[in-house]
PDB file of N, CA, C and O in Angstrom, chain B, residues numbered from 101:
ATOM      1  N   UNK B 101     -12.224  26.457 -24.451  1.00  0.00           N
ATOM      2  CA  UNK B 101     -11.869  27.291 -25.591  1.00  0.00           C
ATOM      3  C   UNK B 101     -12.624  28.615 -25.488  1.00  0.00           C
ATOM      4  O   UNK B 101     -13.819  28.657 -25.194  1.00  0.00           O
ATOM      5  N   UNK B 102     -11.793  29.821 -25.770  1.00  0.00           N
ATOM      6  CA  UNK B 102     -12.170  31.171 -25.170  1.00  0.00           C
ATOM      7  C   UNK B 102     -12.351  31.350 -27.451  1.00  0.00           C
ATOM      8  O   UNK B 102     -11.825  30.744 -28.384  1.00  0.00           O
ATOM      9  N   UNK B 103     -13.275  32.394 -27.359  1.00  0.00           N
ATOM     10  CA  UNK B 103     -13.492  32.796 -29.130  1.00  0.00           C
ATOM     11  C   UNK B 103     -13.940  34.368 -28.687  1.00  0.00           C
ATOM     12  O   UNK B 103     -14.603  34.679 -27.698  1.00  0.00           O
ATOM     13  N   UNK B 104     -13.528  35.022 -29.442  1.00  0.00           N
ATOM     14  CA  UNK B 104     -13.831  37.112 -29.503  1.00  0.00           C
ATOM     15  C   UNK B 104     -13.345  37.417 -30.480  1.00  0.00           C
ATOM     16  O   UNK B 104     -12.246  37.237 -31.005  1.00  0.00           O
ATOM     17  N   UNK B 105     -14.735  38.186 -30.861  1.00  0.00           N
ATOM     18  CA  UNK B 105     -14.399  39.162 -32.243  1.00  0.00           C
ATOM     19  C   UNK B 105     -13.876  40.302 -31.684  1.00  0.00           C
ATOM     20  O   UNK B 105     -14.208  40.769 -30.594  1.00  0.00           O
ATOM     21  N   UNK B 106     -12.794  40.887 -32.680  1.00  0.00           N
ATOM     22  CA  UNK B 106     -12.338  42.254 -32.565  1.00  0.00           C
ATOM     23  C   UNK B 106     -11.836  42.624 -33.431  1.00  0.00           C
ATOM     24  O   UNK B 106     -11.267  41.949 -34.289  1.00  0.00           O
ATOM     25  N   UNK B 107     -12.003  44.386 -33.354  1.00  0.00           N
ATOM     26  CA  UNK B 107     -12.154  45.554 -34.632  1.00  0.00           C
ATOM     27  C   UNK B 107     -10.600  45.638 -34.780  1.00  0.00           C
ATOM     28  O   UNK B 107      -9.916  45.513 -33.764  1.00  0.00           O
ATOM     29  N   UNK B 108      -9.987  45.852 -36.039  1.00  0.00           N
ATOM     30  CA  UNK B 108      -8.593  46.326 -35.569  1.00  0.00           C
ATOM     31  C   UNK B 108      -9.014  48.114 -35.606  1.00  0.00           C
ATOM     32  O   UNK B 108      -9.828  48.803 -36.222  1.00  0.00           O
ATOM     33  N   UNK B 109      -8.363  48.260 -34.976  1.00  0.00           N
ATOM     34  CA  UNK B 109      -8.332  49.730 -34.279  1.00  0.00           C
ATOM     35  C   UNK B 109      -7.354  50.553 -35.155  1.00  0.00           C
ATOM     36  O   UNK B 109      -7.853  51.619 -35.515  1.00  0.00           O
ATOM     37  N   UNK B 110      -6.484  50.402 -35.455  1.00  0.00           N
ATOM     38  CA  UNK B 110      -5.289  51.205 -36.104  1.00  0.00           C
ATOM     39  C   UNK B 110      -5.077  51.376 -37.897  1.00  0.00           C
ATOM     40  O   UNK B 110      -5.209  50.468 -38.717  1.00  0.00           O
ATOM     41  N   UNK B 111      -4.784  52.546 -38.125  1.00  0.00           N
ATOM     42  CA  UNK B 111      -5.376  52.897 -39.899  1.00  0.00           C
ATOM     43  C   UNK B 111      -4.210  51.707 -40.527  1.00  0.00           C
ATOM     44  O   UNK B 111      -4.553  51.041 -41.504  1.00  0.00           O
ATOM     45  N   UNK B 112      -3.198  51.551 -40.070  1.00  0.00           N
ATOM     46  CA  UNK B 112      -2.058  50.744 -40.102  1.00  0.00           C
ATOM     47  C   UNK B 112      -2.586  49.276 -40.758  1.00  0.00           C
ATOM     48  O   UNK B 112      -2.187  48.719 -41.781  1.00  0.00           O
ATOM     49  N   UNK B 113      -3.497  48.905 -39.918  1.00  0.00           N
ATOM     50  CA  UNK B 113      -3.576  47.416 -40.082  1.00  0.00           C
ATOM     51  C   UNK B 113      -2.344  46.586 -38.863  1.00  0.00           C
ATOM     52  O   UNK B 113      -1.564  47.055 -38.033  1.00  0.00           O
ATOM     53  N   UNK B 114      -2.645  45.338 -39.247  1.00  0.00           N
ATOM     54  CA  UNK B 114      -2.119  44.557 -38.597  1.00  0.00           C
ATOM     55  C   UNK B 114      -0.331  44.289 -39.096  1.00  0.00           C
ATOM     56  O   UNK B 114       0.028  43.165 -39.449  1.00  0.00           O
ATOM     57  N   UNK B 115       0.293  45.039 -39.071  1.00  0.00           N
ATOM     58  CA  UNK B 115       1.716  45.280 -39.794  1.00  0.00           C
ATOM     59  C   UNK B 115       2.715  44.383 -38.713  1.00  0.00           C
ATOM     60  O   UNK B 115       2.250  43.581 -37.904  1.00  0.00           O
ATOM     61  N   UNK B 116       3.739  44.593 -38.820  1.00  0.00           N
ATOM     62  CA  UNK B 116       5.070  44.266 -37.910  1.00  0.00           C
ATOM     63  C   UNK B 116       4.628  44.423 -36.517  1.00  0.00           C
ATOM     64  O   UNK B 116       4.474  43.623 -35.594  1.00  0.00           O
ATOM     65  N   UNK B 117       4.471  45.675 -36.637  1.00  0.00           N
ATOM     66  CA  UNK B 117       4.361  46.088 -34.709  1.00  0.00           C
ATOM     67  C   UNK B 117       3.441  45.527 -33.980  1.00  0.00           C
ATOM     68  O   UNK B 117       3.592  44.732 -33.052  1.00  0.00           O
ATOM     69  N   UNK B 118       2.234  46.070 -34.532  1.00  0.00           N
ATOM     70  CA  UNK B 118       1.285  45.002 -33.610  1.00  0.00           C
ATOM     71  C   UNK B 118       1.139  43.423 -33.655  1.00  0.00           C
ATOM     72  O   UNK B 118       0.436  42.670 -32.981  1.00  0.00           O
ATOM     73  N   UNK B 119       2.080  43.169 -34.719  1.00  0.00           N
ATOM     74  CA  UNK B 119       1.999  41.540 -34.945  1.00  0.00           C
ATOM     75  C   UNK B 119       2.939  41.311 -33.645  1.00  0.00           C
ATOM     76  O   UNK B 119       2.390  41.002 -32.587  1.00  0.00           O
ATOM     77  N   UNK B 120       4.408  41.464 -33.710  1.00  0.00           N
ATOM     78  CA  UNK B 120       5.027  41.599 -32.285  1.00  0.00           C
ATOM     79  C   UNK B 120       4.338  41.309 -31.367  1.00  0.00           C
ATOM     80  O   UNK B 120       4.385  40.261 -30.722  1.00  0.00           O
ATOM     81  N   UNK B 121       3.184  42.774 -31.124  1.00  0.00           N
ATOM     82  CA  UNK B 121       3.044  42.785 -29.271  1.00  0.00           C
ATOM     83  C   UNK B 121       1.837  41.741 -29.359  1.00  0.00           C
ATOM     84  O   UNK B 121       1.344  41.682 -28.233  1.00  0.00           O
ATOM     85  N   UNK B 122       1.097  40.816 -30.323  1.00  0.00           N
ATOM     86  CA  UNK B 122       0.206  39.808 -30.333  1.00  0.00           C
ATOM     87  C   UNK B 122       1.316  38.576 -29.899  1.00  0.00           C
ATOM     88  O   UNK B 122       1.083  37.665 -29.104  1.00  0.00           O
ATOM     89  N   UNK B 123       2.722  38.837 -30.729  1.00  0.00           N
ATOM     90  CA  UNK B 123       3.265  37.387 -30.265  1.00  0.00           C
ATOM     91  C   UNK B 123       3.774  37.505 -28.732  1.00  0.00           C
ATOM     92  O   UNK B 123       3.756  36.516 -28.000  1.00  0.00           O
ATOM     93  N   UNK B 124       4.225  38.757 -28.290  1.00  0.00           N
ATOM     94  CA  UNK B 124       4.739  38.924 -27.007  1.00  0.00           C
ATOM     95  C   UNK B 124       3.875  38.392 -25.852  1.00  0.00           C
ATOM     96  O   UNK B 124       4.409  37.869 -24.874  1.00  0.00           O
ATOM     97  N   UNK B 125       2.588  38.517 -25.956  1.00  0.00           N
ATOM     98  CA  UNK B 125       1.531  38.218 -25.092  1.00  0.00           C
ATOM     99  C   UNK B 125       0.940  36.692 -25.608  1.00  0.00           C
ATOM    100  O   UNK B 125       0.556  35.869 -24.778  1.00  0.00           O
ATOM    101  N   UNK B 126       0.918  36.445 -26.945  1.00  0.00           N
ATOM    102  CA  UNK B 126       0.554  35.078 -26.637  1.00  0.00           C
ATOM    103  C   UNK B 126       1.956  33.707 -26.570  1.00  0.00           C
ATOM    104  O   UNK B 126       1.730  32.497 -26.554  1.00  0.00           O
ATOM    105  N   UNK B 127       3.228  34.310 -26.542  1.00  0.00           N
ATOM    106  CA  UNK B 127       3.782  33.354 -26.204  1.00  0.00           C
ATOM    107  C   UNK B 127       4.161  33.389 -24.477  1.00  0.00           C
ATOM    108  O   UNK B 127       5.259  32.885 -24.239  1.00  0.00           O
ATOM    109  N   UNK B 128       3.416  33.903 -23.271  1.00  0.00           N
ATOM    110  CA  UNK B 128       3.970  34.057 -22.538  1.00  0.00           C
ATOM    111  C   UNK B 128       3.021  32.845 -22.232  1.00  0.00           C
ATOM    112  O   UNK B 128       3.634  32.032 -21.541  1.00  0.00           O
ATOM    113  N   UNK B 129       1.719  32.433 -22.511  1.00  0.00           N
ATOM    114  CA  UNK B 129       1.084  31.650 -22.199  1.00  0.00           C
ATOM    115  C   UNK B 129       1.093  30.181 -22.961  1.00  0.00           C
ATOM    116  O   UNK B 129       1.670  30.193 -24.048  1.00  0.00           O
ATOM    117  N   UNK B 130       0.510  28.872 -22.524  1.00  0.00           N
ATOM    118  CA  UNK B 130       0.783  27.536 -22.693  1.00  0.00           C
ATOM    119  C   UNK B 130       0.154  27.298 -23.963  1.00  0.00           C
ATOM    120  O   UNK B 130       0.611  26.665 -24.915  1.00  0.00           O
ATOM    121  N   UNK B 131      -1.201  28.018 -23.836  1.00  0.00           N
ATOM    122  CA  UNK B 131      -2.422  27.975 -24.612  1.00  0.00           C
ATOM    123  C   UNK B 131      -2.305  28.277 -26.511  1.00  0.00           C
ATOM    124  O   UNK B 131      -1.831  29.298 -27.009  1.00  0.00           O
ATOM    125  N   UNK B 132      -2.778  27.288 -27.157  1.00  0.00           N
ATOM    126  CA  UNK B 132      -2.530  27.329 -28.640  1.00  0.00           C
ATOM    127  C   UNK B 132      -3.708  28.877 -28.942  1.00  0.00           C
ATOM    128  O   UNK B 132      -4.914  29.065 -28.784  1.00  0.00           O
ATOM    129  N   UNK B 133      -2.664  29.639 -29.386  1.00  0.00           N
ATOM    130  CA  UNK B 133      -4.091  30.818 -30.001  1.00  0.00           C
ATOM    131  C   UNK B 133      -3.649  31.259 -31.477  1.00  0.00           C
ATOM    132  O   UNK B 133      -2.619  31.092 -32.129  1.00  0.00           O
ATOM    133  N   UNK B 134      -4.855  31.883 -31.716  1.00  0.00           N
ATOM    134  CA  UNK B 134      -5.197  31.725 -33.047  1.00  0.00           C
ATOM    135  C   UNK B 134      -5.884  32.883 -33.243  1.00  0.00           C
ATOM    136  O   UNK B 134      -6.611  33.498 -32.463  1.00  0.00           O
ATOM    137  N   UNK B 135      -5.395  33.248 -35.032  1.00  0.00           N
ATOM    138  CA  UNK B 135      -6.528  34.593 -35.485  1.00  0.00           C
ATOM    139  C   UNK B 135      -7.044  34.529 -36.251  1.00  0.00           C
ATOM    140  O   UNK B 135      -6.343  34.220 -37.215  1.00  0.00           O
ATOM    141  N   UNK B 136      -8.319  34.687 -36.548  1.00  0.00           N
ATOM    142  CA  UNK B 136      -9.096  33.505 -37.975  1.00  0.00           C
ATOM    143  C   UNK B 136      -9.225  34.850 -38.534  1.00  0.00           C
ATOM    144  O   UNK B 136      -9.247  35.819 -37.775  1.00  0.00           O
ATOM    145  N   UNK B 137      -9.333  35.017 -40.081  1.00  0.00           N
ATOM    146  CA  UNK B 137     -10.018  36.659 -40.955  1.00  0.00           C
ATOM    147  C   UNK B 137     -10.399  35.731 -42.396  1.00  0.00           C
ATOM    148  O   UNK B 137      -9.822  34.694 -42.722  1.00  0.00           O
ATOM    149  N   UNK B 138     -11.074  36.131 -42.848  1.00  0.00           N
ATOM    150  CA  UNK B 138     -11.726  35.514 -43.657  1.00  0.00           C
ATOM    151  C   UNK B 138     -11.412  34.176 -44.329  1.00  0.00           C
ATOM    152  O   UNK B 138     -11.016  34.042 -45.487  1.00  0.00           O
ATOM    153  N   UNK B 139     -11.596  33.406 -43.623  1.00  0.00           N
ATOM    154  CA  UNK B 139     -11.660  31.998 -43.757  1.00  0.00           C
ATOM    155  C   UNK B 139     -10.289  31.425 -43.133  1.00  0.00           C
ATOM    156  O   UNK B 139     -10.159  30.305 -42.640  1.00  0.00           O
ATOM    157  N   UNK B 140      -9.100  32.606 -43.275  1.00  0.00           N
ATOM    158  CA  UNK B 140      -7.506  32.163 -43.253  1.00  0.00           C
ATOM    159  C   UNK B 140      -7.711  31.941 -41.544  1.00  0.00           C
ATOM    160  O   UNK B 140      -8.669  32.388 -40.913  1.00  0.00           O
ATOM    161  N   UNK B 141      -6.438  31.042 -40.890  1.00  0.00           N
ATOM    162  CA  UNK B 141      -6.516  31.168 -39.774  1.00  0.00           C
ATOM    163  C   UNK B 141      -4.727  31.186 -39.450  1.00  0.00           C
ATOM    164  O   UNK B 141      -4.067  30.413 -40.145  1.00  0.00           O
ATOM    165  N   UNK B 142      -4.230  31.754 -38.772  1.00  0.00           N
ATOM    166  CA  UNK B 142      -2.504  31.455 -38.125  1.00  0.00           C
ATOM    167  C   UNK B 142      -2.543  31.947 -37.164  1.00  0.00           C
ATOM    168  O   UNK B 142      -3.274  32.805 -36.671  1.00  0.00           O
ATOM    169  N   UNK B 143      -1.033  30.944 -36.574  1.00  0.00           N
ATOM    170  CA  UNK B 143      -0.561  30.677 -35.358  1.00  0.00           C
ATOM    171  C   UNK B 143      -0.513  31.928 -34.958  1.00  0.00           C
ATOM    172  O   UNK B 143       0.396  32.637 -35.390  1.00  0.00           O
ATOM    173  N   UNK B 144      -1.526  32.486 -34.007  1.00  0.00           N
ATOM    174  CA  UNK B 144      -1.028  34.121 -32.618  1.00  0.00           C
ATOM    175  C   UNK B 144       0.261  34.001 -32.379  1.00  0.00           C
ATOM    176  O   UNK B 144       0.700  35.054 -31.917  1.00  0.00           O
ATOM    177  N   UNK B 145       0.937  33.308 -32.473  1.00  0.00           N
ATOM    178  CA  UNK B 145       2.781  32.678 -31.923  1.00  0.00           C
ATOM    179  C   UNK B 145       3.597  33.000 -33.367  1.00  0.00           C
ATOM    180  O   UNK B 145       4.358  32.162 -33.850  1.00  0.00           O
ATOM    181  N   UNK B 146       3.466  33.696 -33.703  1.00  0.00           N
ATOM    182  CA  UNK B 146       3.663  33.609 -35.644  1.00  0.00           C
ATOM    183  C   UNK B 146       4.237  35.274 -35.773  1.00  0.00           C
ATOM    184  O   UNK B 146       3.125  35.797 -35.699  1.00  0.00           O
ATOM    185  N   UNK B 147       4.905  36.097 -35.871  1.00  0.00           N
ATOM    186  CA  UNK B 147       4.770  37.157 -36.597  1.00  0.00           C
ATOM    187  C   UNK B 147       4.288  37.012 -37.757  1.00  0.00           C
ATOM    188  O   UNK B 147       3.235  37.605 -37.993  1.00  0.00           O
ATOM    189  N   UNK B 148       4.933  36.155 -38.859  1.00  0.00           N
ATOM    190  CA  UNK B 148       4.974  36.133 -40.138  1.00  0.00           C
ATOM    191  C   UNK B 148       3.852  35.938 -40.598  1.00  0.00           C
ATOM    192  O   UNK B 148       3.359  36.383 -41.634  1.00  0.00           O
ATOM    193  N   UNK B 149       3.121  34.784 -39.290  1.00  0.00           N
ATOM    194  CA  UNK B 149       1.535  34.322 -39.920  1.00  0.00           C
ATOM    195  C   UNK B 149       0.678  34.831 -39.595  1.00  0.00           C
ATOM    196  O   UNK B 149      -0.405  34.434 -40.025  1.00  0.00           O
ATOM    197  N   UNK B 150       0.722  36.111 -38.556  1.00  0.00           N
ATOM    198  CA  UNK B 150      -0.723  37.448 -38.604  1.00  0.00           C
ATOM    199  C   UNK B 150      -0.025  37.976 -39.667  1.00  0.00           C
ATOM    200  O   UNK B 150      -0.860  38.062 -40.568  1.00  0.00           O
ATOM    201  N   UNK B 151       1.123  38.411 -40.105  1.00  0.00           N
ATOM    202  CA  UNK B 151       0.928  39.795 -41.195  1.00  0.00           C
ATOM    203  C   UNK B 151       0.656  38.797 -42.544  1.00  0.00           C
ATOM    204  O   UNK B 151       0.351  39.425 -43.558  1.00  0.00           O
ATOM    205  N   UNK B 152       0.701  37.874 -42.630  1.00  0.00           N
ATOM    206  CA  UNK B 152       0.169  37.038 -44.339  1.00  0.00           C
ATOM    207  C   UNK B 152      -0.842  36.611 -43.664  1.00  0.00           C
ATOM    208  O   UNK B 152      -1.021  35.393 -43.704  1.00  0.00           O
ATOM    209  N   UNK B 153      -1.843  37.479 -42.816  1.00  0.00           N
ATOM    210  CA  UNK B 153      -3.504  37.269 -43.235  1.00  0.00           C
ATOM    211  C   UNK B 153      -3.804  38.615 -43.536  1.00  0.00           C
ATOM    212  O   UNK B 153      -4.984  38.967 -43.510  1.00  0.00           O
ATOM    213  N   UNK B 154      -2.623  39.683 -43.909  1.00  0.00           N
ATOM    214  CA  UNK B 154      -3.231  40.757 -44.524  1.00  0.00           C
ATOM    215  C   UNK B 154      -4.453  41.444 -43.827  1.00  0.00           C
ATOM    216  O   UNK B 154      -5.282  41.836 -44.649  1.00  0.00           O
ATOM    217  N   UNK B 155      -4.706  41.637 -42.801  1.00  0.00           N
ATOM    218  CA  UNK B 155      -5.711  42.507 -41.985  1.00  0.00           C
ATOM    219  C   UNK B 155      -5.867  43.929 -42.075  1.00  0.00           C
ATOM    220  O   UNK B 155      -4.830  44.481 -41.709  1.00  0.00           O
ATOM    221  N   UNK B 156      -6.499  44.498 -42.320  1.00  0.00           N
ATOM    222  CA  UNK B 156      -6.243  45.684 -42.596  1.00  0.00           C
ATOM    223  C   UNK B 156      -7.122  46.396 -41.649  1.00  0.00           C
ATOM    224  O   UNK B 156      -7.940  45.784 -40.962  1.00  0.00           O
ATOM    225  N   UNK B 157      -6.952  47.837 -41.590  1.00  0.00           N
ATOM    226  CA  UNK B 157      -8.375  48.610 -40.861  1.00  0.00           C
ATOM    227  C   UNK B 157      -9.311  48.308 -40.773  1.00  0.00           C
ATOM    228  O   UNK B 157      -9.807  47.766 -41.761  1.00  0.00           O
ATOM    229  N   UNK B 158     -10.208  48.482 -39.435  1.00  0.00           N
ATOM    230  CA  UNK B 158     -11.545  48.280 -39.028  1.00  0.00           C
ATOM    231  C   UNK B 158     -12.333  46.740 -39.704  1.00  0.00           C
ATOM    232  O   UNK B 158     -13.526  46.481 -39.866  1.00  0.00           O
ATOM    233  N   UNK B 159     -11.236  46.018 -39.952  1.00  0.00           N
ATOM    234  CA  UNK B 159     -11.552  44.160 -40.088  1.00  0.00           C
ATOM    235  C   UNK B 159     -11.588  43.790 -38.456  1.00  0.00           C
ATOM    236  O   UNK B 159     -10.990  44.169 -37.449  1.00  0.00           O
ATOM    237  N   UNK B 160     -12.803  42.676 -38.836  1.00  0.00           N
ATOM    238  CA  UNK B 160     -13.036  41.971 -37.806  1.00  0.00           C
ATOM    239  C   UNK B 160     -11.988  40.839 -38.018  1.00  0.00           C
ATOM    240  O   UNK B 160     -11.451  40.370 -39.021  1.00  0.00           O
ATOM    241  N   UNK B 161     -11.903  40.576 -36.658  1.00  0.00           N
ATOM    242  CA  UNK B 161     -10.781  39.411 -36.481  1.00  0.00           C
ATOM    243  C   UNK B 161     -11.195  38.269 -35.658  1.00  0.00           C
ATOM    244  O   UNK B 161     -11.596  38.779 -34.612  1.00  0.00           O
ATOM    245  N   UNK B 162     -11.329  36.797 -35.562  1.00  0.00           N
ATOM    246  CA  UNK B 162     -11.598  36.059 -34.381  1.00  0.00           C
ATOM    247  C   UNK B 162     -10.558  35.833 -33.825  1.00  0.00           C
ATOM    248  O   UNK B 162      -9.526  35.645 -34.470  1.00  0.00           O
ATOM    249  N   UNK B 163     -10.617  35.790 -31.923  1.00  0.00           N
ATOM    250  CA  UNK B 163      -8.996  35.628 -31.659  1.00  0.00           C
ATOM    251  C   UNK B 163      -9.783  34.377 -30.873  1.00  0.00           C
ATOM    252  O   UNK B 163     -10.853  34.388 -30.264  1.00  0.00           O
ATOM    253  N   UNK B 164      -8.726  33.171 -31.153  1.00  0.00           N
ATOM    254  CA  UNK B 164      -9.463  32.101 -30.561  1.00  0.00           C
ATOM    255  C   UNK B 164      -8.233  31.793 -29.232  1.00  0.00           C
ATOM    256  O   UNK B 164      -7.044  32.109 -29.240  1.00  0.00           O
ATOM    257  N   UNK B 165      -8.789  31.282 -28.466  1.00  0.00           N
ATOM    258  CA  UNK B 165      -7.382  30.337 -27.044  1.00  0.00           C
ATOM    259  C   UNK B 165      -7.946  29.136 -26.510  1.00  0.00           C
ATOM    260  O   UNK B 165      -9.083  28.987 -26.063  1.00  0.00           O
ATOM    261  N   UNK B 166      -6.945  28.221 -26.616  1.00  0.00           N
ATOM    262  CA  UNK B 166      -7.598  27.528 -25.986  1.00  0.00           C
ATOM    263  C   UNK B 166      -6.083  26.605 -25.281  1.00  0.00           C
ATOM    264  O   UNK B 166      -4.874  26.741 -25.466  1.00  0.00           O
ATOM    265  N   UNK B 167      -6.936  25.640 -24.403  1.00  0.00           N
ATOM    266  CA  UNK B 167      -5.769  25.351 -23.045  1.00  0.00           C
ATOM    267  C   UNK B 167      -5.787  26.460 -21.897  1.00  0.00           C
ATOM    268  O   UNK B 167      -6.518  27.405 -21.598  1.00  0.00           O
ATOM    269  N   UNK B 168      -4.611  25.873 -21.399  1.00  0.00           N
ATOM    270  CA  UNK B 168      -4.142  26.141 -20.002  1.00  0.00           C
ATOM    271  C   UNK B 168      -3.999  27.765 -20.368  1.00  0.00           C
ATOM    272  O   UNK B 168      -3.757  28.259 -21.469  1.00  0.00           O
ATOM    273  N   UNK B 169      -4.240  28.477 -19.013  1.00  0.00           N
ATOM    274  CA  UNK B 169      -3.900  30.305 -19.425  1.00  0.00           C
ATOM    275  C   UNK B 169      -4.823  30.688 -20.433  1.00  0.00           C
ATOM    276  O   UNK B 169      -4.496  31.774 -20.912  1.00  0.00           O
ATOM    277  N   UNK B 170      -6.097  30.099 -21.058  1.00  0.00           N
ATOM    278  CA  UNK B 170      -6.916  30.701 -22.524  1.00  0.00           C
ATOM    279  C   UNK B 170      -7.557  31.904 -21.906  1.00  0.00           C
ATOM    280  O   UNK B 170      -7.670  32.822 -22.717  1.00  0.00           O
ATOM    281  N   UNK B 171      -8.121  32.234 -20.418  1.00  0.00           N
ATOM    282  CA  UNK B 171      -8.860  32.842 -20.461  1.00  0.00           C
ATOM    283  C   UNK B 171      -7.986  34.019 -20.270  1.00  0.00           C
ATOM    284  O   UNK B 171      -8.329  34.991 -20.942  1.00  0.00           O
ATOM    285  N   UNK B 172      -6.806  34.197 -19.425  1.00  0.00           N
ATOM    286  CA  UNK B 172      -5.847  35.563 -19.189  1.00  0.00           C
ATOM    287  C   UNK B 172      -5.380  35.882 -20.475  1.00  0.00           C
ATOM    288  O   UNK B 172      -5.266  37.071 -20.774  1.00  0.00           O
ATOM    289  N   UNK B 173      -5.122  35.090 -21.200  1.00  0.00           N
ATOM    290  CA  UNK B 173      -4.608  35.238 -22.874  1.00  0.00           C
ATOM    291  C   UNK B 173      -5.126  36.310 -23.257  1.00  0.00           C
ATOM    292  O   UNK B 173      -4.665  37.442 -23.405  1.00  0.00           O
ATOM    293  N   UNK B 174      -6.754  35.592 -23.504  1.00  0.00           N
ATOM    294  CA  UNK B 174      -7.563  36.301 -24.417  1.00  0.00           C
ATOM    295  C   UNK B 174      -7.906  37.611 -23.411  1.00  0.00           C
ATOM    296  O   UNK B 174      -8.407  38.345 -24.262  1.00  0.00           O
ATOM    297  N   UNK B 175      -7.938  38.029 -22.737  1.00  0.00           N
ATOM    298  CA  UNK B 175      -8.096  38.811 -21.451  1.00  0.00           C
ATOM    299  C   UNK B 175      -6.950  39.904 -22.356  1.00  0.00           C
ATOM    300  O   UNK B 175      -7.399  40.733 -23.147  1.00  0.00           O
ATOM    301  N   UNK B 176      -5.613  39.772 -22.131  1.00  0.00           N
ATOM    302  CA  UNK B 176      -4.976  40.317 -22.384  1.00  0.00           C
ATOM    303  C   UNK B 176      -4.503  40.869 -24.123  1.00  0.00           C
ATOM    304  O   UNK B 176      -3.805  41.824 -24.465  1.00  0.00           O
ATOM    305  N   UNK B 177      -5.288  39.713 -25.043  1.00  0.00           N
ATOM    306  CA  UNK B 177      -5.284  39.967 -26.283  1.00  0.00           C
ATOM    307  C   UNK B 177      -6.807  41.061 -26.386  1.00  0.00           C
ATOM    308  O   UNK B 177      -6.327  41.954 -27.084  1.00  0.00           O
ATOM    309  N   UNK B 178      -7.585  41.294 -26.247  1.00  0.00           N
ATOM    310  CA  UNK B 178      -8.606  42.222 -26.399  1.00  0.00           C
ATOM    311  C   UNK B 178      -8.310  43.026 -25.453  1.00  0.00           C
ATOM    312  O   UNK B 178      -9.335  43.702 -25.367  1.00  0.00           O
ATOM    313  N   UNK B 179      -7.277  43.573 -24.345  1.00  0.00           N
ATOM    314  CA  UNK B 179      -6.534  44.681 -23.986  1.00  0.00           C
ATOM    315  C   UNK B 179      -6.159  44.964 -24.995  1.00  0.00           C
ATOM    316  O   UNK B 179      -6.479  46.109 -25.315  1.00  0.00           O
ATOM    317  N   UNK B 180      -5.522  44.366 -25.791  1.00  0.00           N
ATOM    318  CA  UNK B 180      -4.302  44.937 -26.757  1.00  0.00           C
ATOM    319  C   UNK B 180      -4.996  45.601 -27.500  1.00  0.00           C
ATOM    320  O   UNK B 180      -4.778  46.798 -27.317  1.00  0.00           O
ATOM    321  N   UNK B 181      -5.973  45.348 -28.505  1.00  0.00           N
ATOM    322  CA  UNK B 181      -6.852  45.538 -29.636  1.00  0.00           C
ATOM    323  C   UNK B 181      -7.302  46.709 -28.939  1.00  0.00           C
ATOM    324  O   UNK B 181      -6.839  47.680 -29.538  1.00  0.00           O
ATOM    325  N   UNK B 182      -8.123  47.145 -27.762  1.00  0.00           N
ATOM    326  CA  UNK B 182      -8.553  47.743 -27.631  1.00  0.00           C
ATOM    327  C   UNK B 182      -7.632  49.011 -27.183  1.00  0.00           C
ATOM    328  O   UNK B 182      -7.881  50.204 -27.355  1.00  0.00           O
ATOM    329  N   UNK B 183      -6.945  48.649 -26.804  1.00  0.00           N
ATOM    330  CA  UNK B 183      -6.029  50.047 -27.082  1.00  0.00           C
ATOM    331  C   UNK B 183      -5.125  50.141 -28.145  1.00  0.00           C
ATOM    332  O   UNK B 183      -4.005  50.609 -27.941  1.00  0.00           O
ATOM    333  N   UNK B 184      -5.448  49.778 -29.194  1.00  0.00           N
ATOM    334  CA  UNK B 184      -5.352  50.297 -30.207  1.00  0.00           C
ATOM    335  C   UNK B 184      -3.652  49.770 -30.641  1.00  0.00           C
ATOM    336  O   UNK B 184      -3.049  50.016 -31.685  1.00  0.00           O
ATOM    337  N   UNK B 185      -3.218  49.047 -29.541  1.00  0.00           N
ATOM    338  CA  UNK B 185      -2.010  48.346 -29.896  1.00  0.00           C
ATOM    339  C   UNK B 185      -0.317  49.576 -29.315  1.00  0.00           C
ATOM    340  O   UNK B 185       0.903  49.450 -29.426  1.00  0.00           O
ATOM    341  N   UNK B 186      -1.339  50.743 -28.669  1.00  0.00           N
ATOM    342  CA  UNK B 186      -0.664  51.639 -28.544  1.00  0.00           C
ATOM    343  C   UNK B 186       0.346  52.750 -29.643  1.00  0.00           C
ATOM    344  O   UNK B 186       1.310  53.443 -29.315  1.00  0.00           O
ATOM    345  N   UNK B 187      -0.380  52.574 -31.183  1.00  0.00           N
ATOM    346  CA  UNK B 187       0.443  52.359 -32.368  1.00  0.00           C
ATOM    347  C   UNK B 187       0.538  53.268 -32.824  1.00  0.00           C
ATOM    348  O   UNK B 187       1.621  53.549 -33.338  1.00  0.00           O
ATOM    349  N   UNK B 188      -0.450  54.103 -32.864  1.00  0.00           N
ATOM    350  CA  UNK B 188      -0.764  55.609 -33.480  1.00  0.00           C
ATOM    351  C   UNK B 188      -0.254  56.687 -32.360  1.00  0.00           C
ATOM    352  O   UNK B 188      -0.371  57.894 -32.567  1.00  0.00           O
TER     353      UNK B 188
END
């Protein structure tokens, strides 16, 4: 099991779009992942269930993986974050 905190980057928050390119990248892999924010946790495989954890700017987020593919996952999920989701 792979666990990383990360900033959201974008004034946006965690809306439609970047919920997308979180599901695009974690459904390519086997691995159950997950985004914990204050106490709430949903399925990375979810549009619906990152944007009803309400994330907003510069919130910390835990992105958890675990299984088969956890470590390229998360590899590729803190790419994302860190560029900012490409959004702005």
């Amino acid at each position: 099991m792979k666990q990383v905190d990360v900033t959201i980057p974008n004034r946006a928050g965690l809306h439609a779009r970047p919920a997308t390119k979180i599901v695009q990248i974690t459904s390519a892999y086997p691995c159950e992942t997950q985004l914990c924010y204050k106490g709430e946790t949903a399925n990375a495989k979810s549009i619906m269930g990152i944007i009803a954890l309400g994330i907003t700017y510069n919130e910390t987020v835990t992105l958890i993986t675990d299984g088969p593919g956890e470590e390229e996952a998360m590899e590729k999920l803190v790419q994302l974050f860190q560029q900012g989701f490409h959004d702005e």
